[in-house]
Residue, then its C-alpha position, 0 to 999 in steps of 0.5 A: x860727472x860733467x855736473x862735477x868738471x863744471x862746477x870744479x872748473x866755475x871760479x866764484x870770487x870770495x871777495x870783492x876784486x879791486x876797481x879795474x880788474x878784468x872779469x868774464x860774466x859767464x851769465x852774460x855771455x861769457x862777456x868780459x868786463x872791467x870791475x867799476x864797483x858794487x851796486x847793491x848784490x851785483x857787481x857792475x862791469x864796464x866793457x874793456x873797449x868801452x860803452x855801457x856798464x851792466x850789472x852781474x851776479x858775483x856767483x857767475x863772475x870769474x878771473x880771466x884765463x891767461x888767453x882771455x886777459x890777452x884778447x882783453x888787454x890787446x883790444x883795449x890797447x887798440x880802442x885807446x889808439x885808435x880813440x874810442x875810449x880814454 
């Protein structure tokens, strides 16, 4: 049954997200990362608090819960004030 709550719980987005949406890489240690594009079968995502972008499997990205986008969105708001990213 856990196989079913797993697979029932994995969100797969159906279409691209526009530039700038948050997403967790769930093959990426669950890491959140800002949509930058698509290259090739991967999309690439950028670090919210800035650094260097990797690729990821579009079948292990799915959207932010409510909690993730508001860890996400304070940590950027405090790198920009404090001027580790633009």
């Amino acid at each position: 049954m856990s196989g079913e709550s797993t697979a029932a719980s994995r969100q797969e987005p159906q279409q691209v997200p526009p530039l700038g949406t948050l997403l967790v890489d769930t093959g990426h240690r669950n890491q959140v990362g800002e949509f930058r594009g698509v290259s090739g079968p991967y999309w690439s995502l950028r670090p919210v608090c800035g650094g260097t972008e990797w690729e990821a499997e579009p079948a292990d990205v799915r959207a932010l819960e409510p909690m993730e986008r508001l860890r996400a969105e304070t940590a950027r708001c405090n790198a920009r004030s404090a001027g580790r990213i633009l």
